[in-house]
C-alpha positions in Angstrom: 19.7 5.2 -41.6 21.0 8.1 -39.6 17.3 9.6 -40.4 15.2 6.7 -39.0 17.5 6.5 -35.6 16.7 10.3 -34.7 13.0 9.3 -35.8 12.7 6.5 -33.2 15.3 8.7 -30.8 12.2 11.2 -30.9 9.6 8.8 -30.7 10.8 7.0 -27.8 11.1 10.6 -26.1 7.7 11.8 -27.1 6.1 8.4 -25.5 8.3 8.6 -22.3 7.2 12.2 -22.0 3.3 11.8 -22.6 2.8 10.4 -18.7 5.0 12.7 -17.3 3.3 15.5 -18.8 2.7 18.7 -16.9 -0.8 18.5 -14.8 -3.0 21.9 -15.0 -4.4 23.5 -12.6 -7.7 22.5 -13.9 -6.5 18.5 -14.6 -5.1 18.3 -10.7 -8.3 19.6 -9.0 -10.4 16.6 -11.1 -7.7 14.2 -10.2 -7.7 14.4 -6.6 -11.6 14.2 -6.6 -11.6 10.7 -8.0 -8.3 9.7 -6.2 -10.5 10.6 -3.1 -13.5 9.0 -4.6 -11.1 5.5 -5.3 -9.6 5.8 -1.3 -13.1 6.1 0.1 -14.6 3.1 -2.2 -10.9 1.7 -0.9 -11.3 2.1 3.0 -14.6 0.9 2.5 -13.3 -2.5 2.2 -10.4 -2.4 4.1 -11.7 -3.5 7.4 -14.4 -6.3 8.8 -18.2 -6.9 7.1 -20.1 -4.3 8.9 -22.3 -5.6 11.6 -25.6 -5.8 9.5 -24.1 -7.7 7.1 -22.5 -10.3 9.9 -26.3 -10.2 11.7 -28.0 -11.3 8.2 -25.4 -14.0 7.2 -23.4 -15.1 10.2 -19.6 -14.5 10.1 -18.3 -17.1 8.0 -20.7 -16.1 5.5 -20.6 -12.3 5.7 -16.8 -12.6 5.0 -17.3 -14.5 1.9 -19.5 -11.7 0.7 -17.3 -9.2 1.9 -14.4 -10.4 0.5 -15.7 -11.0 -2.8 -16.9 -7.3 -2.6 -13.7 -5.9 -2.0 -12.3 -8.0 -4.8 -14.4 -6.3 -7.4 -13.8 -2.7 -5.8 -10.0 -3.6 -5.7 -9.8 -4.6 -9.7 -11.8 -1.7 -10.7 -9.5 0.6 -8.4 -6.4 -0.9 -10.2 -7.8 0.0 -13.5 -8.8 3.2 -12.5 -4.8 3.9 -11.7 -3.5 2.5 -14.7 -5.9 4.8 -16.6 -4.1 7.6 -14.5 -0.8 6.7 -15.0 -1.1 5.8 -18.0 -2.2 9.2 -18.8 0.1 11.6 -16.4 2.4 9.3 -14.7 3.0 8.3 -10.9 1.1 10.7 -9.1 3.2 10.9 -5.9 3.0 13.8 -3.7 5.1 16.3 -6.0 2.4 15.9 -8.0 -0.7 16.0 -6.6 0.3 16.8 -2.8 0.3 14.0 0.1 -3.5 13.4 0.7 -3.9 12.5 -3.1 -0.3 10.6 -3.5 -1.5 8.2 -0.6 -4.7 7.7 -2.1 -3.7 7.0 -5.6 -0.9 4.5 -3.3 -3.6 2.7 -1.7 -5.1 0.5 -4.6 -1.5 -0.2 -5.6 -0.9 -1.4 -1.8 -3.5 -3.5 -2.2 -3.1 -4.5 -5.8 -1.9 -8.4 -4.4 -3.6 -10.8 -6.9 -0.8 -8.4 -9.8 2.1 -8.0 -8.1 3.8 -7.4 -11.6 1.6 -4.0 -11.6 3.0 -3.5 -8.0 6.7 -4.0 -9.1 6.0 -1.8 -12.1 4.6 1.7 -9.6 7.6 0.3 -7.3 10.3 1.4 -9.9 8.1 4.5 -10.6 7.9 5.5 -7.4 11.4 5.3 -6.8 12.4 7.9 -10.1 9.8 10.4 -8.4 11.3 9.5 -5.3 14.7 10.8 -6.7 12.9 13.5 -8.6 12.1 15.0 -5.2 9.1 13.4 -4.3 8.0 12.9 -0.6 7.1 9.4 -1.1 9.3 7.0 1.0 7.0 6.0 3.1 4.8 4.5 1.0 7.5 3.3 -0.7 8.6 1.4 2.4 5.4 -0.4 2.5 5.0 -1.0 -1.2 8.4 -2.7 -1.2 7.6 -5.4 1.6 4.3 -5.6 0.6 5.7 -6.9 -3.1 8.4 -9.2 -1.0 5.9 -10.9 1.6 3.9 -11.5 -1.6 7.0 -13.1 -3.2 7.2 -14.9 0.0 10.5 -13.0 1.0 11.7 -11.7 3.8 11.0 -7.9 4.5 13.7 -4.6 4.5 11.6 -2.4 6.5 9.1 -4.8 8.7 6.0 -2.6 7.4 4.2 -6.2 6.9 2.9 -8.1 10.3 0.9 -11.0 11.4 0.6 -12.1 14.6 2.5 -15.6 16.7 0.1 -17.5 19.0 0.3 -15.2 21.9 -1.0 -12.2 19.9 2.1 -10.3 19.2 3.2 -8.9 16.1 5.4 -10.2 14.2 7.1 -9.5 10.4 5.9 -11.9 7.7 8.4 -13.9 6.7 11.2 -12.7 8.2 13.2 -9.4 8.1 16.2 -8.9 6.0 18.1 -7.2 8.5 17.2 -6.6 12.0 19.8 -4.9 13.2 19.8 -2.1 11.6 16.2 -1.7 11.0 15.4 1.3 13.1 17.9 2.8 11.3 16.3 2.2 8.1 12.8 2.6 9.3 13.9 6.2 10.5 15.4 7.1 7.0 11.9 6.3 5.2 9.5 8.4 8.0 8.6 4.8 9.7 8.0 4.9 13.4 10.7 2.9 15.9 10.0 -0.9 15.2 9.0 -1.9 18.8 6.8 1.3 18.9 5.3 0.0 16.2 5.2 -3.6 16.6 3.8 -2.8 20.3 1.0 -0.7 19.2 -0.2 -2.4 16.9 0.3 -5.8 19.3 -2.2 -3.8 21.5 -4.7 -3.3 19.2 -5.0 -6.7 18.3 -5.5 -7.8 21.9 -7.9 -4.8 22.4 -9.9 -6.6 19.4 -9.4 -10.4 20.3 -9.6 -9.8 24.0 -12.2 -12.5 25.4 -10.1 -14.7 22.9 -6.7 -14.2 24.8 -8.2 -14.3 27.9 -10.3 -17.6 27.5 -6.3 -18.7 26.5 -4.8 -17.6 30.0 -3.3 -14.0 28.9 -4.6 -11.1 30.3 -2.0 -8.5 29.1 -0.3 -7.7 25.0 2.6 -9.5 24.4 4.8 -6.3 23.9 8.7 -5.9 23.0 10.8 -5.0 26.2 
């Protein structure tokens, strides 16, 4: 008996260890070439349908394209970073630096039709995290990305839409709003009106002649 407990004792320790394994020198240089390969293929759909493809379909139908596009680049993303850390663990920015943690982030950011997968790179995020890892950033976002998909309300406010006026707003709620800068400042996240208000400009910048056929002529900032 005593014999078969220190077998599985060992085996559970082997399979822990084999994606935590040390990376090579030789292993990290080819990782961070398809982690940049998956983040380009990644940003590529992370905006609006280019303008040919609006001027050949219209808008209504260039977004049905597009999205359906960035579907299929978005699964085959995911499996591309289960392969990875499957094979060597979560690849945060001990690892592989802070260029290649964010891109191997991204896909997982995105990940929204498995949030189980997004849960699962949430709790090993936060052991590398602990382990040293200069990743609570994207933790941050990761985290209320997983709750607004829950439908929950947010810790850090990383998440927005926008209220009928054009200004940002958190999705669903935040958890906490008083102390949220103070939060925010502990995981490397700007000042929550600094953010909120930039990113409240932007979207006027982008919907202007909509806001102004609507009577406002100026963002909707935070005083």
């Amino acid at each position: 008996m005593r014999k078969i407990i220190s077998l599985l004792v060992i085996t559970i320790a082997l399979t822990s260890c084999t994606n935590n394994k040390n990376i090579s020198e030789e292993d990290k240089k080819q990782i961070i070439s398809e982690l940049n390969e998956i983040e380009i293929l990644d940003q590529k759909y992370a905006g609006i349908p280019p303008a040919d493809l609006r001027e050949l379909h219209g808008y209504k139908k260039a977004w049905e394209i597009f999205e359906h596009q960035r579907d299929s680049v978005a699964i085959i993303n995911q499996q591309k970073i289960k392969t990875l850390f499957k094979k060597y663990g979560y690849l945060g920015e001990r690892k592989v630096g802070q260029e290649a943690s964010t891109s191997f982030w991204l896909p997982i950011q995105h990940a929204d039709n498995d949030v189980q997968f997004q849960q699962k790179m949430l709790k090993a995020m936060e052991k590398e995290i602990k382990n040293g890892s200069n990743d609570k950033y994207c933790y941050a976002m990761l985290e209320d990305r997983i709750q607004v998909n829950l439908n929950k309300p947010q810790r850090f406010g990383t998440q927005l839409t926008y209220n009928k006026n054009g200004q940002a707003i958190p999705k669903n709620g935040l958890l906490d709003s008083t102390n949220i800068d103070s939060l925010r400042k502990e995981y490397a996240l700007p000042a929550f009106k600094e953010y909120y208000n930039e990113m409240t400009k932007s979207h006027f910048e982008m919907n202007k002649q909509m806001f102004l056929d609507k009577g406002i002529t100026t963002p909707q900032l935070y005083k």
